[in-house]
C-alpha positions in Angstrom: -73.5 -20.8 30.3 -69.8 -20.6 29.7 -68.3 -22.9 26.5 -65.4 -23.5 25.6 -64.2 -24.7 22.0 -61.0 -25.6 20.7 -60.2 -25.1 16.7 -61.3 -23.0 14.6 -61.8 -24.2 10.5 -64.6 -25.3 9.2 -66.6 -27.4 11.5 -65.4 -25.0 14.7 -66.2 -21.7 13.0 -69.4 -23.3 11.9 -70.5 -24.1 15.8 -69.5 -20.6 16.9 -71.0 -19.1 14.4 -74.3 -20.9 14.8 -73.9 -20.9 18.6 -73.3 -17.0 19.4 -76.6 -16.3 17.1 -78.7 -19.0 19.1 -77.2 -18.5 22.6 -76.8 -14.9 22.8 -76.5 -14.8 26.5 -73.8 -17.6 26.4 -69.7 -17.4 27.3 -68.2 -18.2 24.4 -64.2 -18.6 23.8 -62.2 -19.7 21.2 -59.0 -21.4 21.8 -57.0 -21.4 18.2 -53.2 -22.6 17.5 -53.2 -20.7 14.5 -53.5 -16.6 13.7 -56.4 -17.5 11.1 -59.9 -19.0 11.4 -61.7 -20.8 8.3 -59.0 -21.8 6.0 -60.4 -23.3 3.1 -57.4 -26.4 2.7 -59.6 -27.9 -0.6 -58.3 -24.4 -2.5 -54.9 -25.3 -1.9 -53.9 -26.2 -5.1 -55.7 -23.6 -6.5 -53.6 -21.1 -4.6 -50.3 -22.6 -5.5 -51.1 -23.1 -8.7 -52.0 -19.6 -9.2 -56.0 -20.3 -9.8 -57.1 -18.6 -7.0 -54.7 -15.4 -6.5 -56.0 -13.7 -3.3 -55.2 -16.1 -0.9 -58.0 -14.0 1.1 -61.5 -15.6 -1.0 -59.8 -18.8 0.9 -61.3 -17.6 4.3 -64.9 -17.3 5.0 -64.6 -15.9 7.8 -62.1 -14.2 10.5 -61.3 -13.6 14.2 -62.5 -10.3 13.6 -65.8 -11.1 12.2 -66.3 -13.9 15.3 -65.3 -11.1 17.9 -68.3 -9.2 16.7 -70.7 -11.6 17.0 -69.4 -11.4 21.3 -67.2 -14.1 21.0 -63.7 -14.1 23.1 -61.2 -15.3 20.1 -58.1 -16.6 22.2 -55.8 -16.8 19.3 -52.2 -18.3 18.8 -52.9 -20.6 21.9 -52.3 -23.8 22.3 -54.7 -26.0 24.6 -52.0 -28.5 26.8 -54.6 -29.7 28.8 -58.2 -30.8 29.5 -59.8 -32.2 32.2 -62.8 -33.6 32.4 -63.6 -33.6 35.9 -63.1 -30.5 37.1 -64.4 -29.4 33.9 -60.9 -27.3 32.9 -58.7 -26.0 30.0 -54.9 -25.1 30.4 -53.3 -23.3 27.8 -50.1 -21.4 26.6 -50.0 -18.6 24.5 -47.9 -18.8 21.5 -46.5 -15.1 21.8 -46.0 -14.3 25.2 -45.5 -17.8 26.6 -48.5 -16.4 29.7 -50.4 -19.6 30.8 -54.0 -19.5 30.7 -56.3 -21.4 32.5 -60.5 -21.4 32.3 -63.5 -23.4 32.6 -66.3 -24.6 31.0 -69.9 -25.9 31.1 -70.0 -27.1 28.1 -67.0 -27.7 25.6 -66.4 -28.5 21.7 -64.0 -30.0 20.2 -63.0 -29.0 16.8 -59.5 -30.0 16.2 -59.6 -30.8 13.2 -57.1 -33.3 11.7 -53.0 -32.9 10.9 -51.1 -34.3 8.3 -49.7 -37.7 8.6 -45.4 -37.7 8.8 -43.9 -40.8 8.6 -40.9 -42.0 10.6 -38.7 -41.6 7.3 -35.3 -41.3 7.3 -33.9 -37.4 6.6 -37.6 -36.2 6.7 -36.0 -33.5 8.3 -34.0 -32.1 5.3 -35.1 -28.8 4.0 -37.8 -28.5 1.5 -39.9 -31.7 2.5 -43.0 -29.8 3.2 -46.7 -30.2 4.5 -49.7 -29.0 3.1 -52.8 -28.2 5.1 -53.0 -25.1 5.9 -52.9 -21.4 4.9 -48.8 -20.7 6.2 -47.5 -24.2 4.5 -49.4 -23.0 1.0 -47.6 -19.7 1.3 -44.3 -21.9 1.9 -45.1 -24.3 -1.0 -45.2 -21.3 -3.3 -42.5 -19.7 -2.2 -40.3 -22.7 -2.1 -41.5 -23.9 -5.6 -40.3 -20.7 -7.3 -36.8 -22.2 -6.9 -37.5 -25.4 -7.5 -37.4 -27.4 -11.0 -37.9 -31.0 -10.0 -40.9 -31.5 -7.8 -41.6 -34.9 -6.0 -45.4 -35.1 -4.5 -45.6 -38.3 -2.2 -49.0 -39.1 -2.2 -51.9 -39.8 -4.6 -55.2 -38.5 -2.7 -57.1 -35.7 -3.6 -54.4 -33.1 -2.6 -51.7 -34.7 -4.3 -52.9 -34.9 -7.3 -54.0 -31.4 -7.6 -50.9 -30.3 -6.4 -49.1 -32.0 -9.6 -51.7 -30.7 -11.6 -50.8 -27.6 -10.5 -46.5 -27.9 -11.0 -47.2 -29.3 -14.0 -48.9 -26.8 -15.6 -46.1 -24.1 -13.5 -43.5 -25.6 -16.0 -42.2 -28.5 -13.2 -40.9 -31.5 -13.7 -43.4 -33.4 -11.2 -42.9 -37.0 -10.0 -46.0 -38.8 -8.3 -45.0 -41.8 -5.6 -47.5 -43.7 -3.2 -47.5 -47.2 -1.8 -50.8 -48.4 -3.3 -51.4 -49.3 -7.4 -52.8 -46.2 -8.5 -54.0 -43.0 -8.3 -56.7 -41.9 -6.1 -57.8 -45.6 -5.0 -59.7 -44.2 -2.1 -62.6 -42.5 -4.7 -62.6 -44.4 -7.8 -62.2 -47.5 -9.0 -59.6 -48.6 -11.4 -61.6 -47.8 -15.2 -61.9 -44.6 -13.9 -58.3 -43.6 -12.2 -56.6 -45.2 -15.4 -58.2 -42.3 -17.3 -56.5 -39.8 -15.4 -53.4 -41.8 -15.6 -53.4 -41.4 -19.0 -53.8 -37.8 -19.0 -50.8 -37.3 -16.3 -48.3 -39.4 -19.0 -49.4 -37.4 -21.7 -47.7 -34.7 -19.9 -44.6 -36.5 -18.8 -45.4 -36.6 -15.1 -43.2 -39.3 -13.5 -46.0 -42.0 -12.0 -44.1 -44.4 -9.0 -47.5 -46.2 -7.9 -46.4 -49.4 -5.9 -43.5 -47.2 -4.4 -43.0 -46.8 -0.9 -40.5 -44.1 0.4 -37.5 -45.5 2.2 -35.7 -42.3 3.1 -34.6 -38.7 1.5 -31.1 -37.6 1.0 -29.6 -34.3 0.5 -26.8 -32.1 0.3 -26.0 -29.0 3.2 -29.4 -30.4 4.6 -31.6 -29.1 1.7 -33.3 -32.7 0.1 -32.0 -33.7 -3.4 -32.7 -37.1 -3.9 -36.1 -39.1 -2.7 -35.1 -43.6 -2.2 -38.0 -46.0 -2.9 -38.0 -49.5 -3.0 -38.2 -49.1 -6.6 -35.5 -46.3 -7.4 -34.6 -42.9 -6.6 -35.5 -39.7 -7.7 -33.7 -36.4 -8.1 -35.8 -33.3 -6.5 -35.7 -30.0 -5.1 -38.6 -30.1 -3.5 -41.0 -32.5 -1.6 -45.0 -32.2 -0.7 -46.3 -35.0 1.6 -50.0 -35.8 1.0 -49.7 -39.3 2.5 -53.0 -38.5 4.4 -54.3 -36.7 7.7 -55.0 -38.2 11.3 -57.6 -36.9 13.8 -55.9 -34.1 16.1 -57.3 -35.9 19.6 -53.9 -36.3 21.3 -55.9 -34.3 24.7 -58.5 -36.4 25.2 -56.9 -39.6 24.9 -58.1 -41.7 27.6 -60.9 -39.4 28.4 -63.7 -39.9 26.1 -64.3 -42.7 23.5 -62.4 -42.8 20.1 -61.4 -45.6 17.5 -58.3 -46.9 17.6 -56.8 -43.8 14.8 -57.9 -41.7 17.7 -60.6 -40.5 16.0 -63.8 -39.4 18.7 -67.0 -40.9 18.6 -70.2 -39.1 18.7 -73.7 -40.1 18.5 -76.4 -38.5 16.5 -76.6 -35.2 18.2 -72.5 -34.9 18.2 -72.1 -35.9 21.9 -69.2 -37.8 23.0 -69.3 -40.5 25.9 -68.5 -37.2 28.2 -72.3 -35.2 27.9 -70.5 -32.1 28.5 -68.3 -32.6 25.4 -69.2 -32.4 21.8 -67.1 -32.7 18.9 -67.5 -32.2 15.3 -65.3 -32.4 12.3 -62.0 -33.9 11.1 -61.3 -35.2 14.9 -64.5 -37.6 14.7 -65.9 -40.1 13.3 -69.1 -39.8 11.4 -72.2 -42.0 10.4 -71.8 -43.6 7.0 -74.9 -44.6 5.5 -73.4 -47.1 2.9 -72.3 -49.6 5.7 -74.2 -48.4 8.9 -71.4 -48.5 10.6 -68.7 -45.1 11.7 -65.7 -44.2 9.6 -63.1 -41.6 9.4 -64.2 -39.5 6.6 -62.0 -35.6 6.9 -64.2 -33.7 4.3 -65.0 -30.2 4.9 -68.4 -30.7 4.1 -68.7 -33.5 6.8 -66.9 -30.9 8.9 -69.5 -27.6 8.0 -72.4 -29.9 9.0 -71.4 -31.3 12.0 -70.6 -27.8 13.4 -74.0 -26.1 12.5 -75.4 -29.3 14.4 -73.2 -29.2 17.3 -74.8 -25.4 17.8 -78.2 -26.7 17.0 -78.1 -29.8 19.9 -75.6 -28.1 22.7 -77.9 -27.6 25.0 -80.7 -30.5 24.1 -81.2 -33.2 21.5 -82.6 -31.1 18.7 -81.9 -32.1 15.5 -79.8 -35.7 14.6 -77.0 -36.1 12.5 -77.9 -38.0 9.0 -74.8 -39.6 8.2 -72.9 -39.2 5.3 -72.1 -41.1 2.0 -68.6 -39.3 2.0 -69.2 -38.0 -1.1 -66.9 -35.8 -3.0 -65.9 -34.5 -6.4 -63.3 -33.4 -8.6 -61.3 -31.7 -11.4 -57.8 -32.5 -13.5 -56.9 -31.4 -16.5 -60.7 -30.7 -17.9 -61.8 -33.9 -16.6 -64.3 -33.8 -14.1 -65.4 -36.9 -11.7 -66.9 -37.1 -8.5 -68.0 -40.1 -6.5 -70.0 -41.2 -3.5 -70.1 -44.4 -0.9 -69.1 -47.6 -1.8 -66.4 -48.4 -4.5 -66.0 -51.8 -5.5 -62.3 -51.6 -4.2 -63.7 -49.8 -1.2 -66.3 -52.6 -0.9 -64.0 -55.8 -0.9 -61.9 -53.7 1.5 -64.8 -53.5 4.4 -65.6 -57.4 3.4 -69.3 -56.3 1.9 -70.5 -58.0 -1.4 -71.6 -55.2 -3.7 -72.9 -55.8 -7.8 -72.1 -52.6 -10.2 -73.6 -51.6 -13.3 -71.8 -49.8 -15.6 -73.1 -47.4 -18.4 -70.7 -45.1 -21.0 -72.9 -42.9 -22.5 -73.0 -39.3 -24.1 -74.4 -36.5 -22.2 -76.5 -34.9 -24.8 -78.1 -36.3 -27.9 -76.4 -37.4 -30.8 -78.2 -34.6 -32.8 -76.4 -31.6 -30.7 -73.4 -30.6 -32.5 -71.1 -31.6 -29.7 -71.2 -34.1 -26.6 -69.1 -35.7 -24.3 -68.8 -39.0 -23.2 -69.9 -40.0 -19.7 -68.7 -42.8 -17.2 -71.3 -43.7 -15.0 -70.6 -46.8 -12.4 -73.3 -47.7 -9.3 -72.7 -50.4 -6.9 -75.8 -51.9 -5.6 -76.6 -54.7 -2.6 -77.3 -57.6 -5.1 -80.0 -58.6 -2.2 -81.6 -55.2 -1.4 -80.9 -53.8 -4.8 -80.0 -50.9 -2.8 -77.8 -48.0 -4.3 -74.6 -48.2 -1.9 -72.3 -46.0 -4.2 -71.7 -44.3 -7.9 -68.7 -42.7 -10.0 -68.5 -40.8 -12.6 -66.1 -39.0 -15.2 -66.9 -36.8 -18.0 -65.3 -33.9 -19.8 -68.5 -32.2 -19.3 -69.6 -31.1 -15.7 -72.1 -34.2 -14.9 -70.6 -34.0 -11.3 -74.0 -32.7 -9.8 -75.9 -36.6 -11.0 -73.9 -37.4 -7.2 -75.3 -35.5 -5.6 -78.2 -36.8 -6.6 -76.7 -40.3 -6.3 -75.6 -40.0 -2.5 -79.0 -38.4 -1.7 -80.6 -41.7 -3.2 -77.9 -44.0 -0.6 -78.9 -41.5 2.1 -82.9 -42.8 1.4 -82.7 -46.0 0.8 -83.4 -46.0 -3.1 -82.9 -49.4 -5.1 -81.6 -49.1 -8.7 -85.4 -50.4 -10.3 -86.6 -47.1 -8.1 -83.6 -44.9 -10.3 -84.8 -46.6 -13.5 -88.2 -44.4 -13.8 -87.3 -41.5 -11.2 -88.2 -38.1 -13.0 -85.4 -36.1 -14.3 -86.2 -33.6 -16.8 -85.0 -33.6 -20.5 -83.5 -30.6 -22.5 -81.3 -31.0 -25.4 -78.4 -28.5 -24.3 -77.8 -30.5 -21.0 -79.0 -34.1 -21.2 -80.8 -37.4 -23.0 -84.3 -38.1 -22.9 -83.5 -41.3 -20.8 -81.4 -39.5 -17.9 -77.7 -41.6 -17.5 -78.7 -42.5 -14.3 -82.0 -43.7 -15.4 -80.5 -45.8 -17.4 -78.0 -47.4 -14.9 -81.4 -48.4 -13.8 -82.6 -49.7 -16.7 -79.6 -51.9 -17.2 -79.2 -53.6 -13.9 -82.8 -54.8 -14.5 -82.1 -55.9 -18.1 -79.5 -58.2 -16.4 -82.6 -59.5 -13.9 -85.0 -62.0 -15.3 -88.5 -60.6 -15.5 -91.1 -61.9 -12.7 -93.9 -63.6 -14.5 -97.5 -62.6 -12.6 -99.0 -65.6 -11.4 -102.7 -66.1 -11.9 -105.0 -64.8 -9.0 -107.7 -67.3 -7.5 
């Protein structure tokens, strides 16, 4: 059995991994563009901002460490071609500009996604930058050291902790991106204006309702950044405006969504049964609508992989879905949120109700406590859980986990009202938060009166 994979982060390193241990007898070659495997992209911040030092505790694993396992690491090529039919892979590599060419019996695709450039005027210029993987970090920092005014276009997850982390490296940081706030993709608005208010505190320049228009500069280094709005002096520019699925090769050839993102079924097949794919290049089951989305999370990405391995060579285990859930931290706060938003919700045309509850997370009689934001949308006909956010000071982040496994079952809010969690002064109440999101969407229900048997 000879396969054939192409990419190598998370979900690709997962499906090698997992596949050289359960196929020992197997071909296996990797086909990678870059001289790394494994980057961790969600520690970027971290490692700009000077968190996370060793830029080495960002890999958890390495060509090196795959090659022992047997596999054939083919790195610094590019794939140019794939073809289906013959079951065939042309490549170049990077160094010595040799083509390659190879087979396969079964391949997996693991491309993983790319950042998204706009057709902007002087996006060219010097010192607009990308950040995704491990070389543009080690640019960022290197650029940043000479740089004063900082301009971060975007207001994801990325971008955000990148202007956490200039911020706090003594920049002056200005935040731009087309929608109303901040991080409108995971929260809803009570909860982004909190960390709003915490990025003006610290004088960081918010442009929400801005949409980039072009970049000027001077001896083709960028100085300026044009909205619609204004313009902005800078030295240097990030763009976070979001990632696309890296399918360009097998356009054509095997099913996608129209953002090029590949379908798969349960078992990570595509329409081709001798391709699998896994990661930031597909599409994955989300359990809040039924339906697929594009959802580039690492731990979508990690899962997907280990499954690929687990069903290559029959159906053997099926993919759950995913509530795209996802967490975290700026500037102490911490938040975290899984499936459906209300903004989300009205976006996909789906009716959701929400209970809110503001709470503290341990009892009054503890010398301190922090105050707790808890939001869960429901299905006002199901009284299904379809999604829940939440902020705090103190690390409650772990309650979604526990939320997105309730979507994943099917739980209805009554069913969270009286759901055991235990009690222990240092951590929580004796009526859990969640519990009593539970207990408040039925004190909004009128109680069903019994109705006399016989």
């Amino acid at each position: 059995m000879k396969i054939a994979v192409i990419g190598s982060t998370h979900a690709g390193t997962a499906a090698v991994t997992n596949m050289a241990n359960l196929y020992p007898e197997a071909d296996i070659t990797v086909y990678e563009r870059n001289d790394n495997v494994s980057f961790l992209s969600c520690g970027l911040a971290l490692y700009v901002g000077g968190v996370v030092n060793d830029a080495k505790g960002l890999f958890y694993s390495s060509p090196e460490q795959l090659q022992k396992l047997g596999v054939t690491m083919k790195m610094q090529h590019d794939v140019k071609e794939i073809d289906p039919v013959r079951k065939t892979i042309a490549a170049i590599n990077l160094i010595t500009g040799e083509q390659i060419y190879d087979h396969y019996d079964k391949l997996v695709i693991t491309t993983g996604s790319w950042p998204v450039t706009p057709p902007i005027e002087g996006i060219d210029l010097e010192n607009i930058l990308l950040a995704k993987n491990y070389h543009q970090a080690n640019t960022i920092i290197e650029r940043s050291q000479h740089a004063q005014k900082v301009t971060v276009v975007g207001a994801g997850y990325i971008g955000v902790e990148l202007v956490e982390a200039f911020e706090k490296a003594g920049k002056e940081v200005t935040l731009i991106d087309g929608a109303d706030r901040i991080l409108n993709k995971y929260l809803d608005e009570e909860f982004t204006n909190i960390v709003e208010e915490e990025f003006k505190t610290r004088n960081i320049t918010l442009c929400m309702n801005e949409t980039v228009k072009r970049f000027e500069g001077n001896e083709g280094h960028v100085n300026k950044v044009i909205t619609n709005e204004g313009a902005y002096e800078t030295d240097l520019v990030i763009m976070c405006v979001g990632f696309r699925p890296n399918t360009d090769l097998l356009k054509g050839k095997i099913d996608m969504l129209a953002n090029g993102a590949i379908k798969v079924d349960e078992f990570m097949q595509t329409s081709d049964p001798s391709i699998y794919a896994a990661g930031d290049c597909c599409a994955v089951k989300y359990n809040p609508t039924g339906g697929h989305t594009y959802i580039p999370l690492a731990t979508n990405a990690v899962r997907m992989g280990t499954l690929v391995a687990r069903n290559l060579m029959e159906p053997t285990m099926k993919h759950v879905g995913t509530q795209g859930t996802s967490g975290l931290h700026i500037y102490g706060l911490n938040m975290a949120s899984t499936g459906l938003t209300e903004t989300s919700a009205k976006l996909t045309g789906i009716h959701v109700k929400s209970v809110t509850i503001e709470d503290t997370h341990r009892p009054a009689f503890m010398p301190t406590s922090e105050n707790v934001k808890l939001k869960v949308a429901i299905d006002p006909q199901t009284r299904c859980i379809l999604g829940a956010q939440v902020i705090s000071k103190a690390d409650v982040t772990q309650s979604i986990n526990t939320m997105s496994v309730c979507i994943q079952t099917g739980m209805t809010i009554d069913e969270l009202a009286y759901t055991d969690f235990f009690f222990q002064p240092h951590f929580n109440q004796p009526w859990n938060f969640l519990n009593k999101a539970g207990l408040e969407a039925q004190s909004n229900e009128p109680v069903p009166i019994p109705q006399p048997l016989g």
